[in-house]
C-alpha positions as a printed Julia matrix, in Angstrom:
325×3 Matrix{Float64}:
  64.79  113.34   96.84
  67.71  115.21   95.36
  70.41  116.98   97.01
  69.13  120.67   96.74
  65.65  118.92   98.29
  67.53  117.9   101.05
  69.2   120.93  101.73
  66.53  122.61  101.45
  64.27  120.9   104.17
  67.44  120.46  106.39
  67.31  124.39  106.47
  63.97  124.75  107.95
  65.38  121.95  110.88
  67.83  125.36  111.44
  66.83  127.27  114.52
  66.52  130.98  113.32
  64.36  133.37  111.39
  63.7   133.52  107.47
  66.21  135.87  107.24
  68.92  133.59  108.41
  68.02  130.68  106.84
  67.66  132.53  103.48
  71.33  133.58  104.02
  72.79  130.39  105.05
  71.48  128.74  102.03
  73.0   131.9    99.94
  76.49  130.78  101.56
  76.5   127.07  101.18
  75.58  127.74   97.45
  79.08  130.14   97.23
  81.23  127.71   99.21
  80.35  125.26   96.6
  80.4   127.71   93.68
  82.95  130.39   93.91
  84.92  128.65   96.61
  84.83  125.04   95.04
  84.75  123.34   98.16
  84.48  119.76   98.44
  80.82  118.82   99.39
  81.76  117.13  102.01
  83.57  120.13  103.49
  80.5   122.46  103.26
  78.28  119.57  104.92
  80.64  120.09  107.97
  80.28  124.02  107.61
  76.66  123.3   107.66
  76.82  121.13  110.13
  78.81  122.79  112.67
  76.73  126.5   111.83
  73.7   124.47  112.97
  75.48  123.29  116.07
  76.23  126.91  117.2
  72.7   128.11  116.38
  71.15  125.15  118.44
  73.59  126.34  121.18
  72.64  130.16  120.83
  68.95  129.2   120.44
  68.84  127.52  124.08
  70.7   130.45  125.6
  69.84  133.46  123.96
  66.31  132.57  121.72
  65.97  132.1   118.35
  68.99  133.12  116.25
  69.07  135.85  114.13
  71.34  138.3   111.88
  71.1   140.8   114.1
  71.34  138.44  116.88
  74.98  136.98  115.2
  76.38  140.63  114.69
  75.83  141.42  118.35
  77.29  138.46  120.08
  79.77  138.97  122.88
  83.4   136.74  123.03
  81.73  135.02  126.24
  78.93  133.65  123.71
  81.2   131.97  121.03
  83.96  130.52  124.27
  80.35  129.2   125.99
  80.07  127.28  122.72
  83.52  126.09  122.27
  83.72  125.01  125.69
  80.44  123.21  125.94
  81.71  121.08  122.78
  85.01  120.09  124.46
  82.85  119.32  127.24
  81.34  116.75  124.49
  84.59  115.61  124.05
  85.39  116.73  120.71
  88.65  116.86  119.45
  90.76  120.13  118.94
  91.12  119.4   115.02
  87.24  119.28  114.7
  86.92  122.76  117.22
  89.92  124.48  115.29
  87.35  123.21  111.78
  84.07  124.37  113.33
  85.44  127.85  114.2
  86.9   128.29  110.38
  83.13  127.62  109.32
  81.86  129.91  111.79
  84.46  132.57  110.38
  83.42  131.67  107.13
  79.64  132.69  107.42
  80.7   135.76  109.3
  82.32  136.99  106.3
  79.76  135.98  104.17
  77.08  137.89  106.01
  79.79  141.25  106.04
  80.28  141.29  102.57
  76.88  141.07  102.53
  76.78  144.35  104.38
  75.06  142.9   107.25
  77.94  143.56  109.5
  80.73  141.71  111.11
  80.92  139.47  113.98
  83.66  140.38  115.57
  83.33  138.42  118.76
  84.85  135.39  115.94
  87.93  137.35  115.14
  88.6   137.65  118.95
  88.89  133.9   119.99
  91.95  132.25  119.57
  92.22  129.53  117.42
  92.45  126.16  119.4
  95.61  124.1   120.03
  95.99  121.14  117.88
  98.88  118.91  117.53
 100.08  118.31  114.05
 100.09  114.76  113.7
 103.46  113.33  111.35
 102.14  111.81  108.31
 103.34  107.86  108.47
 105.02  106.86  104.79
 105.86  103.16  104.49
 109.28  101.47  104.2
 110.59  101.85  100.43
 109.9    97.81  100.29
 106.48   98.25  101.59
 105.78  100.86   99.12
 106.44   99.18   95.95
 105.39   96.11   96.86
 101.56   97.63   97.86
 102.0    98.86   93.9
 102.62   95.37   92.54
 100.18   92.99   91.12
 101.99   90.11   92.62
 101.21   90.72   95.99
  97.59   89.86   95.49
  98.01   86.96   92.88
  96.36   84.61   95.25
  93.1    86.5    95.34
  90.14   85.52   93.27
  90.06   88.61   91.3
  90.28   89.18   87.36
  93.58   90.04   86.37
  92.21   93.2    84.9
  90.91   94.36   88.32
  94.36   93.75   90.08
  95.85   95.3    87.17
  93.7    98.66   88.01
  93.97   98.46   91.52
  98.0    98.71   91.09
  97.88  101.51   88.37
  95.89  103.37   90.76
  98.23  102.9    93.46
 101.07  103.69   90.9
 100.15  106.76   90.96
  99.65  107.29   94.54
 103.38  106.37   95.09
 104.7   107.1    92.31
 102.92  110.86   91.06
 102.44  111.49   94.88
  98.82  111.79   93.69
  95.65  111.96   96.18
  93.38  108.88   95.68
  90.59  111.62   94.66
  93.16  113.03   91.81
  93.96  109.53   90.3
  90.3   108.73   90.21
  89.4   111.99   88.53
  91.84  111.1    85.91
  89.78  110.81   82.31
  90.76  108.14   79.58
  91.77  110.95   77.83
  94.35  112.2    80.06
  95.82  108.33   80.56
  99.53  108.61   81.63
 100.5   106.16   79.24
 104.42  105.18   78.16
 105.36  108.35   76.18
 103.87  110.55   78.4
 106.95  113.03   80.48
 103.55  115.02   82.98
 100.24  114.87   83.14
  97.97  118.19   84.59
  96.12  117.06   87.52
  92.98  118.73   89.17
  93.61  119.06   93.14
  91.69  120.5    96.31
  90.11  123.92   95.48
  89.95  123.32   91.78
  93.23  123.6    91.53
  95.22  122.32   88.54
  99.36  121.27   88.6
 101.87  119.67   86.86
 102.99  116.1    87.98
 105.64  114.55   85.99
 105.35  110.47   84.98
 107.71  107.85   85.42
 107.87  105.04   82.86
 107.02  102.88   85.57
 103.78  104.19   86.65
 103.03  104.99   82.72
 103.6   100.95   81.92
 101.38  100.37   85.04
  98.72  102.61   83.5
  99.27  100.98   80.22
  98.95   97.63   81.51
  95.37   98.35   82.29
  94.19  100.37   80.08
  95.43   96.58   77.89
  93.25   94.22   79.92
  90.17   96.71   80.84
  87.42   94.47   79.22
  85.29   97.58   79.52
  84.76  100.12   76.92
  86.79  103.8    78.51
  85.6   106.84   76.08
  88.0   109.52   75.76
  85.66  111.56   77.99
  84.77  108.97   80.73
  86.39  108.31   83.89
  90.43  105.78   83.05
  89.79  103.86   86.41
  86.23  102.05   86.24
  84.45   99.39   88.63
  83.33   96.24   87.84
  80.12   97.23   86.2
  82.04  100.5    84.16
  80.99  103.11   86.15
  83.88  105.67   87.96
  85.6   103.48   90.27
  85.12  103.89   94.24
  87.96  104.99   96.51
  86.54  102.76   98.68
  87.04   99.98   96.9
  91.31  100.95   96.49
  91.3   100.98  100.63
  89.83   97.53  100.27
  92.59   96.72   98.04
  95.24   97.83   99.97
  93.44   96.5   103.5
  93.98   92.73  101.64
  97.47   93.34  100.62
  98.82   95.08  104.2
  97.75   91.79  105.31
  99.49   89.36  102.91
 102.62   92.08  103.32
 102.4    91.95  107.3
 101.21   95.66  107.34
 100.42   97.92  109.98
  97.24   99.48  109.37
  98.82  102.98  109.14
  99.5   101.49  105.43
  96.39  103.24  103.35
  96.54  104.27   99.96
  96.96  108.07  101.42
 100.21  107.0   103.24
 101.57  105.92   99.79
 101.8   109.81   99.27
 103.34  110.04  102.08
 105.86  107.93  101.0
 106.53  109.38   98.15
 106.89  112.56   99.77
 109.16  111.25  102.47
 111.59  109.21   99.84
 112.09  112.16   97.83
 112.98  113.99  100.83
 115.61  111.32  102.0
 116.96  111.66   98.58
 117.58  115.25   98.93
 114.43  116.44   97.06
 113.84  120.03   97.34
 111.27  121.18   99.81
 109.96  123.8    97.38
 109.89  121.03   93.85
 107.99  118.73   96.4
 106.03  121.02   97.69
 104.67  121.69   93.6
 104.0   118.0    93.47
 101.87  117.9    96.26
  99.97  120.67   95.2
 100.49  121.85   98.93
  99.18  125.26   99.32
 101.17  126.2   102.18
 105.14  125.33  102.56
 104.21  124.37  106.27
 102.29  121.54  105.43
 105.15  120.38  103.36
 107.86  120.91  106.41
 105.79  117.74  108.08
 108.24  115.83  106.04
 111.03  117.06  107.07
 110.35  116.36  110.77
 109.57  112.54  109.84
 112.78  112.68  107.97
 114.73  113.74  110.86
 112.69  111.33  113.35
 113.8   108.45  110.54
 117.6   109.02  110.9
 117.41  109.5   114.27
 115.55  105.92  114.91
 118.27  104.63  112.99
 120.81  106.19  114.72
 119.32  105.22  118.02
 119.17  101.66  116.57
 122.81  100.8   115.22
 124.98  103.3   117.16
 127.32  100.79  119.56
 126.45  103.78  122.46
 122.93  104.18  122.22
 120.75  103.58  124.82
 123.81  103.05  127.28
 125.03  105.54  130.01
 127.72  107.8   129.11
């Protein structure tokens, strides 16, 4: 069955009339096409819509527009509560109301009306969590084929697996941005940027380092497989795209061999990269470009692990520390 079949016949599992149903399936469509959102992101809309109807359906009957346009602040904090009752986390709430939010929108520009009761519940209190970059040892190690010369793998597989993660460390790339990297666009020795496709469809500039280029170069060498222009530069086994999944493998096997904590994933080798910069007095704004961070507050996360950095060190050597005064 494909996709839009499935969609399809989870809609009529949605409590509510035609009407509703018919305009839920007109917003999914636009997340995906106007908005660009990442399928799996517009599941979890789905997902969490469907939730709230369910909830609305056993309080107030079946769910309709109408229905949505009249409800009362008490309805949408009965729901919110009833899912921390559930246990669910503040990150997934504070994600579940920006979907809600998100249809209510939808169904104003519509011109069905707003839902105000939304726009009057405050957003739920979630801790930032500190991104966790690795040691500068740990980092380029994880990026070197050597670490996993034991393993019975091709060379030309451990060869791709560190070009990947090259570029991870190295670009400060997301594993989803190396991976949608065509043969075409190879970063190969010569190459100063390359223009990278991030979240929302968004393109940047990342500059190369000859390092990461010869990394790049030393697979595209040994890649038995053929890699047209237009096709996918990373490629599994068989020459199809290459799996993310099968990079967190990678790096699983080589935390181990390196002594690892399991904080070290190929994402935390952008945080690295992030983080080193920042220790070598990187601008906040430059790194913020090579993130492709849309906001400068995501960015500022470095700074704080910076700062929590020195002062570990600090705490560690300082002949005083830890002693009374």
């Amino acid at each position: 069955m494909s996709a839009t079949a499935d969609n399809a016949a989870d809609l009529l599992l949605l409590p509510g009339d035609a009407g509703l149903r018919a305009a839920i399936r007109a917003w999914t469509e636009s997340l995906a096409r106007e908005r660009r959102m990442a399928d799996n992101t517009v599941e979890a809309y789905r997902r969490d819509l469907r939730q709230f109807l369910v909830h609305l359906d056993g309080r107030r009957g079946t769910p309709t527009i109408a229905v949505l346009t009249a409800l009362k602040v008490r309805d949408v904090r009965g729901f919110m509560a009833a899912r921390r009752a559930e246990e669910i986390s503040g990150r997934s709430l504070m994600r579940m109301l920006a979907g809600l939010r998100s249809f209510a929108r939808f169904l104003e520009r519509e011109g069905h009306g707003g839902v105000s009761a939304l726009g009057a519940v405050r957003q739920p209190k979630v801790p930032r969590r500190l991104p966790r970059p690795l040691p500068v040892p740990a980092a380029v190690a994880l990026t070197d084929t050597a670490v996993r010369a034991g393993e019975a793998r091709e060379p030309w597989i451990l060869a791709r697996d560190a070009a990947v993660l090259a570029l991870l460390y190295g670009a400060g790339l997301r594993i989803s941005e190396a991976l949608g990297l065509s043969r075409r666009d190879a970063p190969l020795p010569g190459t100063d940027q390359i223009t990278v496709l991030g979240k929302g469809g968004k393109e940047r500039m990342v500059p190369v380092l000859p390092v990461v280029a010869a990394a790049v170069a030393d697979y595209v060498a040994a890649c038995p497989l053929p890699l047209p222009p237009d096709g996918p530069l990373f490629v599994g086994a068989r020459g199809g795209p290459l799996s993310p999944r099968i990079i967190q493998y990678a790096v699983a096997r080589a935390r181990g061999a390196l002594g690892l904590p399991d904080s070290a994933t190929p994402h935390a080798l952008r945080h690295s990269f992030a983080t080193h910069l920042l220790a070598r007095q990187g601008e906040l704004r430059a790194i913020q470009e090579l993130l492709g961070h849309a906001s400068l507050s995501t960015t500022q996360l470095y700074t704080q692990v910076d700062a929590a950095r020195l002062m570990a060190a600090y705490a560690a050597a300082h002949p005083r520390a830890g002693r009374a005064a």
